[in-house]
N, C-alpha and C positions, 0 to 999 in steps of 0.2 A: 514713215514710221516715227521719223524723229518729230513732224509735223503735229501727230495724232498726242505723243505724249505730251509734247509743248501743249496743248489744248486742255488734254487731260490735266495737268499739273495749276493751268494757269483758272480751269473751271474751280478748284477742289480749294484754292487760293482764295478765291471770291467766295467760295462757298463759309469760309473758315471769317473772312473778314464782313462777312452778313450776318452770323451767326454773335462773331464778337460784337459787331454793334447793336444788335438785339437784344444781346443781354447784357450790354449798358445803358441801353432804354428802359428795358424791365425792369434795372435797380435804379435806375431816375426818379421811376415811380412809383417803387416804392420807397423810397426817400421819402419821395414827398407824402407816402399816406402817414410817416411815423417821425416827421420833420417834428413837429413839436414833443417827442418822446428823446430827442437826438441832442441832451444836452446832459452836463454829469450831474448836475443838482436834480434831477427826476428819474424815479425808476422808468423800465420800460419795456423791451420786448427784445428775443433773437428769433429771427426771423431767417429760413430755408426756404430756398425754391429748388425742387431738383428734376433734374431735365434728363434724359436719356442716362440715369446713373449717377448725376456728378452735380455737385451743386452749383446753379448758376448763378446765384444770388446767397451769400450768408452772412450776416451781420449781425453786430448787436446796436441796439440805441438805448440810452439812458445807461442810467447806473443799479448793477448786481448789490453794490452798498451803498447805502447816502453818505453812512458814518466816516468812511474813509474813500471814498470817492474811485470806489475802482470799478469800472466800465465793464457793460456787459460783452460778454464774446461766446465766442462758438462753442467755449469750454465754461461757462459759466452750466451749473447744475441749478436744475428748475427742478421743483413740483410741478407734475403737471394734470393732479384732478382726476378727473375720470376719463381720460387719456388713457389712464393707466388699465381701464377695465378690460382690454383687450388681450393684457398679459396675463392675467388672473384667468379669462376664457383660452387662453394655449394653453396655459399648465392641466385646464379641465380637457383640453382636446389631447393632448398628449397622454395622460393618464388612460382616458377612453380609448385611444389611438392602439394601446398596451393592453387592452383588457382588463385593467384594473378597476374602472371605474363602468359603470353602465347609467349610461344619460338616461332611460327610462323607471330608472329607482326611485323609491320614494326616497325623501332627503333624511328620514329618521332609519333610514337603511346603514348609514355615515356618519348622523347626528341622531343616535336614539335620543340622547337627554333633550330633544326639541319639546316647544309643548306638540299636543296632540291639536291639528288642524281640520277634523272632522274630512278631510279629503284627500287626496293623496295628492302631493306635493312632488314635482321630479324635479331633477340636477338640472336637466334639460328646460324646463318652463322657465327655473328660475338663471339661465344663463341670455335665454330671450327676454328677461321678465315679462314672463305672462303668468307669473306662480301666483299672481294677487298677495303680495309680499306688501307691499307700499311701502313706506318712508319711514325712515327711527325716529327724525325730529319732532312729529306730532303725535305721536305716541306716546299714552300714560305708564308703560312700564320704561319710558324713560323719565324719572323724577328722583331730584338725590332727594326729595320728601315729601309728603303730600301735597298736592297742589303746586307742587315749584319743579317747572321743568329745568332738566339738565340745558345747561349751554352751551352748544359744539362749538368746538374751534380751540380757544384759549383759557377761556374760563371756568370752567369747571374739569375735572381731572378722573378717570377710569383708567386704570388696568385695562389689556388684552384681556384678558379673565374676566373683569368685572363687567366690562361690555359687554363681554357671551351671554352672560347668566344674566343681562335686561334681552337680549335679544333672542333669546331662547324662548322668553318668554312672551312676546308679542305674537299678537294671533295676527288672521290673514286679515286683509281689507277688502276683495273679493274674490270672487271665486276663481278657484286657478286654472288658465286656459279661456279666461273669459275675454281677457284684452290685453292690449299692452298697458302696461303701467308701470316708471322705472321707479327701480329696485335697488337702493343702495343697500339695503340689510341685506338682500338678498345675494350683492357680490360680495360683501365682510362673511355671510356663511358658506358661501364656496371656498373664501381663503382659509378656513379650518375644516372643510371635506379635504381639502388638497393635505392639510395637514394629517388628518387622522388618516387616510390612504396611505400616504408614503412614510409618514413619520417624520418627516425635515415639514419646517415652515414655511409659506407660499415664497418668504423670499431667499431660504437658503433653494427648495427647491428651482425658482426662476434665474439663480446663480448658478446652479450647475445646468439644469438642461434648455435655457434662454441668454440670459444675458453674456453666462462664459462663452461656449459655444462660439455665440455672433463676433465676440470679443468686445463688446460693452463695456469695458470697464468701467463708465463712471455712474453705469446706471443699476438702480437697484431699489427694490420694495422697502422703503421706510421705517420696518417698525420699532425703530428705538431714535426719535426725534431729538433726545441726548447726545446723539455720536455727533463727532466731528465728520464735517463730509468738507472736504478741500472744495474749493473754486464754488461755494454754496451763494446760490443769490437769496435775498431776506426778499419777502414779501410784505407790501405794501397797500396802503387806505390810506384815502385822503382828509387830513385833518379837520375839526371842524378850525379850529384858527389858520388855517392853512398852512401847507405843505402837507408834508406824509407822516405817518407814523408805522412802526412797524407791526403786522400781523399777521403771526408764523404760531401754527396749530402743537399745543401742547401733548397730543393724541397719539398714540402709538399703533392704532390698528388698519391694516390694508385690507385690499381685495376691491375695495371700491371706489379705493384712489390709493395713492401712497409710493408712486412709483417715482420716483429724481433721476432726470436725465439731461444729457443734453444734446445742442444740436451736431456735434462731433459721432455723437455714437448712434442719435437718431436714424441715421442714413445710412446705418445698420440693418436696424429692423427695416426699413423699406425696402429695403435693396434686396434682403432677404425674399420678400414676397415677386418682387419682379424676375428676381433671377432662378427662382424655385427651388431653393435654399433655406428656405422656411427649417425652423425647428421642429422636429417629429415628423418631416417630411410631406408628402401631397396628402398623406390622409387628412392630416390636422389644418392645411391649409384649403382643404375642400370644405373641413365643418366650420371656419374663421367666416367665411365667404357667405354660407348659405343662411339667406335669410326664412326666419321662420312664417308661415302663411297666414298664421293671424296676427302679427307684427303689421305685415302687410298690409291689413285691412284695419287696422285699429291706431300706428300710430300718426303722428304728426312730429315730422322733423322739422326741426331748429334751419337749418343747412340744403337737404336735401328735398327735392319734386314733389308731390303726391304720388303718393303711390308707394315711397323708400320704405323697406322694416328693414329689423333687428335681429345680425345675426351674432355671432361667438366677440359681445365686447364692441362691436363697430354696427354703424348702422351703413347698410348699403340699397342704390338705388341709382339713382341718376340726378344730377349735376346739369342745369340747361340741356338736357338733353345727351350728357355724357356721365357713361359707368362710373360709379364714385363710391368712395368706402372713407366714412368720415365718423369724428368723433369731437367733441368738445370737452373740456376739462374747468373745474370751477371749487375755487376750496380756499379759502381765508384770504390771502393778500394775491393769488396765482390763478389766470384766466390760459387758456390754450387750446389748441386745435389745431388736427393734422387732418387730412385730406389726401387722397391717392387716387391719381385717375390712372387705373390700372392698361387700360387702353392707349392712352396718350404717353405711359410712362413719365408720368408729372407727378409732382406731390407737392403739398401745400405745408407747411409748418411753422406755429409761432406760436414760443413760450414767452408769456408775458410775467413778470411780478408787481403787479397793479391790480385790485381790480376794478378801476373807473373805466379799464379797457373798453367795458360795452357800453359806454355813456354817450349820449352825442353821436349816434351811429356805431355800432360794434369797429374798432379795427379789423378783427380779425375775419369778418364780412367780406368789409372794403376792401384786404391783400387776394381773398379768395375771389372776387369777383374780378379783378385787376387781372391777376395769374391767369383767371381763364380765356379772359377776352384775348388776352397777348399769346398764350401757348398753347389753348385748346382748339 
């Protein structure tokens, strides 16, 4: 008896000291992909690996500020791009989930004052984009005057409001249900269907029934770029004189990105889907998952196999040959991407504030490929 324990105790010992030197090879390695981001005079990235629940690797590299040289960490607060479009599709799956909202509506059912699209437009197409919505940046009803398009980011300046009433007015680019084509207008008009539905804003609504809920506190849908937000890291471009300069979006509207988090609360919302604890419960985390069939046949991921589409906000598919649910984030100074191999109970995370991140080989590639070789 006492033999068998001795065994048992002495196995479960060795087991616990392979595992510890595993995941100080993993963070070895990844040192070394983010070795030259790992000093305070450059911005740079917090980077998550989480392994059975728990993080095994979390760090920051470079600096959250240049101006006063404070280091990124686990509690530094990131934009993280279209990252974010996945909370924008819960608040749409929870609403559905409630009866409130019906994915097969046309979108002027929610948004009468839309123009007229000559076809019928649903909640649902445009949370896949396949609504043939296209893009606001190349579009004539965005111009603050004839001929002069608006400048996203910093330089030019819109109201929530004023933005509506250009994107109200943009017509389709093709026909909806035709293919996949992403759709940033198309996520900024589900965060004011969320609104005209419930009556709160996409981000008081993702305050009470996402991010409190999970207990997030430090994360939240952006739309007043003016607030003070504690532990904020500033967004970065590389100088033409060199070094960096700052460049942080004077813009107020979400849905399509807008969401600041960090890696402290991130592993929240992960945790959430492994553990099946999702917000709005299995319904909403059945429509998150399911990707749509002509996504399928029409896109091409960034990330994932041939063959991945687009389901509520994340594109899902397979990873070398492993179930994967991934997403990419990209918006003025801030590059990011999370990853969840919901099989393996792995996930991938790094919020950058740079964006020279994809230059010279994407980082955020190089961690995902690394992470898989080693734990998948």
């Amino acid at each position: 008896m006492h033999g068998r324990l001795l065994a048992v105790l002495i196995a479960l010992s060795s087991t616990g000291l392979a595992w510890s030197a595993g995941s100080e090879s993993l963070s070895t390695g990844i040192d070394a992909i983010f070795a030259d981001y790992d000093s305070p005079d450059v911005p740079g990235c917090a980077v998550g690996v989480i392994h059975d629940g728990e993080y095994v690797h979390s760090k920051g590299y470079g600096s959250a500020n240049l101006e006063h040289g404070i280091p990124i960490s686990t509690k530094s607060v990131f934009r993280i791009g279209s990252v974010s479009k996945q909370f924008t599709a819960a608040a749409i799956a929870i609403l559905t989930d409630r009866g409130q909202l019906d994915l097969d509506a046309d979108i002027h059912d929610y948004l009468p004052d839309l123009r007229e699209y000559g076809s019928k437009v649903t909640i649902r197409q445009m949370v896949h984009h396949i609504a043939g919505m296209g893009e606001y940046e190349s579009e004539a009803a965005y111009e603050v005057s004839p001929g002069k398009a608006f400048r996203f980011g910093n330089e030019d300046y819109w109201t929530i409001e004023e933005f509506y009433q250009r994107a109200r007015a943009q017509g389709l680019a093709l026909a909806p249900g035709e293919r996949f084509e992403y759709s940033n207008i198309a996520y900024f008009l589900l965060s004011q269907v969320v609104e005209r539905v419930n009556g709160n804003s996409l981000r008081e609504f993702a305050d009470e029934e996402i991010f409190g809920p999970l207990q997030m506190t430090a994360t939240f849908f952006n739309d007043n770029v003016d607030g003070i937000v504690p532990h904020r890291a500033d967004g970065y471009v590389p100088a033409d004189s060199g070094g960096f300069e700052v460049l942080m979006t004077n813009l107020d509207w979400v849905g399509d990105g807008g969401v600041y988090t960090t890696l402290d609360d991130f592993i929240k919302w992960d945790q959430a889907f492994m553990s099946g604890g999702a917000p709005g419960g299995e319904g909403v985390r059945e429509l998150l998952f399911e990707p749509h069939p002509v996504t399928m046949k029409t896109m091409t991921s960034y990330l994932l196999d041939d063959g991945a589409g687009y389901g509520f906000g994340v594109e899902v598919g397979k990873f070398k040959g492993r179930t994967a649910h991934a997403h990419t984030g990209s918006w003025v100074g801030f590059r990011s991407i999370y990853v969840r191999f919901p099989d393996d109970d792995v996930s991938v995370i790094a919020f950058c504030n740079r964006d020279d991140v994809v230059e010279n080989g994407d980082k955020r590639k190089q961690l995902l490929d690394y992470v898989a070789l080693q734990l998948l």
